[in-house]
Residue frames as qw, qx, qy, qz and C-alpha x, y, z in Angstrom:
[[0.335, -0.141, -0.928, -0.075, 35.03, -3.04, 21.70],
 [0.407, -0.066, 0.274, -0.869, 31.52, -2.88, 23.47],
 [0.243, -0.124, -0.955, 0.112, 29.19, -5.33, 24.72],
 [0.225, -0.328, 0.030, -0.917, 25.39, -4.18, 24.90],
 [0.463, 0.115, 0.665, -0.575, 22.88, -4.85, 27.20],
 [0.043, 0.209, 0.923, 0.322, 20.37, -7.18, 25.67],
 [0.337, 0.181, -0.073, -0.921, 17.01, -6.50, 24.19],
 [0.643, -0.627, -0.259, -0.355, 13.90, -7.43, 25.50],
 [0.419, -0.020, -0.778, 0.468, 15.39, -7.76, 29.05],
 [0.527, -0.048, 0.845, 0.077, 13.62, -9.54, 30.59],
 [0.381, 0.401, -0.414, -0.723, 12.33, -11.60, 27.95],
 [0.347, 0.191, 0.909, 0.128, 10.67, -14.57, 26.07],
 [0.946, -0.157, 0.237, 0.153, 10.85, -16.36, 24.42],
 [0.769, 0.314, 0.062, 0.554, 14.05, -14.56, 22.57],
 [0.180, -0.935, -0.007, 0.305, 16.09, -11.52, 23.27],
 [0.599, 0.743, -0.134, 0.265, 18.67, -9.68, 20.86],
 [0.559, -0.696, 0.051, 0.449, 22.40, -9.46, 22.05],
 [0.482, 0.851, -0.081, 0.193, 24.60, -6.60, 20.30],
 [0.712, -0.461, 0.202, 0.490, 28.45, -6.44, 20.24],
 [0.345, 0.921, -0.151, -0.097, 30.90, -4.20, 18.64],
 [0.792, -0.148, 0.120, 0.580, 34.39, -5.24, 17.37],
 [0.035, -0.891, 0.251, 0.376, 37.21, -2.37, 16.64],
 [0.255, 0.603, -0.664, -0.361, 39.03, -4.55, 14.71],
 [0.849, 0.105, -0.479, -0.196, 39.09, -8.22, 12.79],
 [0.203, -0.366, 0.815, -0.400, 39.69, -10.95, 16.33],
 [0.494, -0.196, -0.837, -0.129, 37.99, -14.30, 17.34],
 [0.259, -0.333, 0.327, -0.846, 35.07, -13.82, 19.24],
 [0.309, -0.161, -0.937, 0.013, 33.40, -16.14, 21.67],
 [0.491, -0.406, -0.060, -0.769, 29.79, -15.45, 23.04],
 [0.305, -0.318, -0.888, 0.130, 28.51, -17.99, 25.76],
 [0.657, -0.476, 0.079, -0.580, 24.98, -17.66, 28.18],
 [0.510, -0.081, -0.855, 0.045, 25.16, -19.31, 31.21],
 [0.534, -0.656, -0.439, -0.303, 22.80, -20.24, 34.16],
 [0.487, -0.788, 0.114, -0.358, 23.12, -18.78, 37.87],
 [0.858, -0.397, 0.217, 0.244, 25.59, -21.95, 38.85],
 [0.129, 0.738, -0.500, -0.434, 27.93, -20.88, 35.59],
 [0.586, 0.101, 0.779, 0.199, 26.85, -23.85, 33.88],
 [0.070, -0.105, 0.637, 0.760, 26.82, -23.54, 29.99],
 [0.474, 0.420, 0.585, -0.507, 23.79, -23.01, 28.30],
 [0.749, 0.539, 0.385, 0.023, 24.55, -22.08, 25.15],
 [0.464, -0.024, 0.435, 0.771, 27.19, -20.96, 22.27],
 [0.310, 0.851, 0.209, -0.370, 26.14, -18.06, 20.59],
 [0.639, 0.748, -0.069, 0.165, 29.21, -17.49, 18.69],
 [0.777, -0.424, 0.433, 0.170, 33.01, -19.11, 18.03],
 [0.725, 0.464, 0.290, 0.418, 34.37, -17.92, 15.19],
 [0.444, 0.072, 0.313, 0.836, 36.43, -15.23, 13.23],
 [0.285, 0.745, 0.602, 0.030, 34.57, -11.89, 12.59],
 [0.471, 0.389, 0.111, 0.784, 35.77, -8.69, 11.04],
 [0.008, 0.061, 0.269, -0.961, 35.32, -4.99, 12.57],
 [0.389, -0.450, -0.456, -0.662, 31.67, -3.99, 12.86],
 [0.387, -0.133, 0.387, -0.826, 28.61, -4.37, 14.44],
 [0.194, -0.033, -0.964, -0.176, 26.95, -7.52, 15.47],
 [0.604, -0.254, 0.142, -0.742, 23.57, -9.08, 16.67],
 [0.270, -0.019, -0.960, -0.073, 22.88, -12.32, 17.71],
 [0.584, -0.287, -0.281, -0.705, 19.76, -14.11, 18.59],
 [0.232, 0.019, -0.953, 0.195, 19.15, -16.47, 21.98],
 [0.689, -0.148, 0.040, -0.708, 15.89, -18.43, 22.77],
 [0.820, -0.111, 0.457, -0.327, 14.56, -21.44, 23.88],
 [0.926, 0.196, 0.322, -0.001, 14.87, -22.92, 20.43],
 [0.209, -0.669, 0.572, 0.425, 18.17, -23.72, 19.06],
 [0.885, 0.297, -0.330, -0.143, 19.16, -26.22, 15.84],
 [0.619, -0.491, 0.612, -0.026, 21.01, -29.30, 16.73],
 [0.437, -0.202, 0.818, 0.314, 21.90, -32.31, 14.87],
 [0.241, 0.247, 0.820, 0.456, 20.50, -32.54, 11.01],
 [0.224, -0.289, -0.329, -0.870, 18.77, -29.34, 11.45],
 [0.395, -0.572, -0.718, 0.020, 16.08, -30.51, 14.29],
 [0.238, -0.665, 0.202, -0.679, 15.05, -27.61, 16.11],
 [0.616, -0.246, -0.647, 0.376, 15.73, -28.45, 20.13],
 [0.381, -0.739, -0.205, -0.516, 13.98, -26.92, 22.90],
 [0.279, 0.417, -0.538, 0.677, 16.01, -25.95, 25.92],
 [0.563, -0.637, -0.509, -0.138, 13.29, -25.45, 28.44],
 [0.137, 0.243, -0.507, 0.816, 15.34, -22.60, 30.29],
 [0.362, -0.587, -0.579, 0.434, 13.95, -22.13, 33.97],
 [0.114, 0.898, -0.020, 0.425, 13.00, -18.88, 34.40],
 [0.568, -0.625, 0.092, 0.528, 15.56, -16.50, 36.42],
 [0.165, 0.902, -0.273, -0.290, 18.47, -14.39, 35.85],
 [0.902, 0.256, 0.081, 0.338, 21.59, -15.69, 32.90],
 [0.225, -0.753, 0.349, 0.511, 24.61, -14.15, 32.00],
 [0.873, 0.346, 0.154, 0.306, 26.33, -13.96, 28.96],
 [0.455, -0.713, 0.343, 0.408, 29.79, -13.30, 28.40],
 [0.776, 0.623, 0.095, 0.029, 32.23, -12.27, 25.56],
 [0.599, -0.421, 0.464, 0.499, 35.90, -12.88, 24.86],
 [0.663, 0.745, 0.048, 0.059, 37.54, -11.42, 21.99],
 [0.791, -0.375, 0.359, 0.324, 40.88, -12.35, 20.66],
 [0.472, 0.778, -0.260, -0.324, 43.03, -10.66, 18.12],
 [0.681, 0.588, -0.403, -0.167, 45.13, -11.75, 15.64],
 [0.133, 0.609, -0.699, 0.352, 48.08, -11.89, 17.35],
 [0.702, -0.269, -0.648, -0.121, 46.16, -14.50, 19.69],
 [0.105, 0.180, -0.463, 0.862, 46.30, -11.64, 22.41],
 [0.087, -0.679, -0.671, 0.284, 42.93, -11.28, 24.73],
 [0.306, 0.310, 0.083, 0.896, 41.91, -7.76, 23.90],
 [0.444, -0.282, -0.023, -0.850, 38.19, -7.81, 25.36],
 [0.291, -0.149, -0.936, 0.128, 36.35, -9.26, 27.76],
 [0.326, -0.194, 0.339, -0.861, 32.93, -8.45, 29.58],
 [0.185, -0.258, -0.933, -0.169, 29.67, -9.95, 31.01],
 [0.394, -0.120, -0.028, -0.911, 26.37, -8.74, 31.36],
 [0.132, 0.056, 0.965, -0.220, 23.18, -9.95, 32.95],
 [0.666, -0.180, -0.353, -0.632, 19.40, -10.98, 31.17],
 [0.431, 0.035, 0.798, -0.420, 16.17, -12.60, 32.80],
 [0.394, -0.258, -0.785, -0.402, 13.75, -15.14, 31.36],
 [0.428, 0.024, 0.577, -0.695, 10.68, -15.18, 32.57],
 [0.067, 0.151, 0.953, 0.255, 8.04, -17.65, 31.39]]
């Protein structure tokens, strides 16, 4: 399991985050701000072995498909990933830190 540093960092208005599972587990992605308030879900689901990528920026979809504009502050975030196998054991955990800058 392996949690990479994000790409651009810093960045705007989007930056790439890459994770690796070793094996099929439930994996949860969050970003949050400097107080450890939420900011956003990245990803909360089932995903098989591999290599991932996900995307976080300003603009997210929300209800019925509306794009919604976050207006991060610049500064530094964190995001953080939990990964859970089958068995509903923890197996991974890390967190890593990106800046926005406007």
């Amino acid at each position: 399991y392996r949690l990479y540093q994000n790409y651009p960092n810093p960045f705007n208005p989007s930056t790439t985050i890459g994770y690796k599972l070793k094996e099929r587990g439930y994996v949860k992605l969050y970003v949050y701000d400097v107080k450890g308030e939420l900011v956003s879900v990245l990803v909360n689901q089932t995903q098989e072995a591999g290599y991932y990528e996900v995307e976080f920026s300003d603009e997210r979809q929300g209800a019925r498909g509306k794009t919604l504009t976050q207006r991060l502050a610049s500064g530094v975030y964190f995001y953080q990933i939990h990964i859970i196998s089958e068995n509903n054991i923890p197996v991974f955990s890390d967190i890593k830190k990106m800046v926005y800058i406007k």
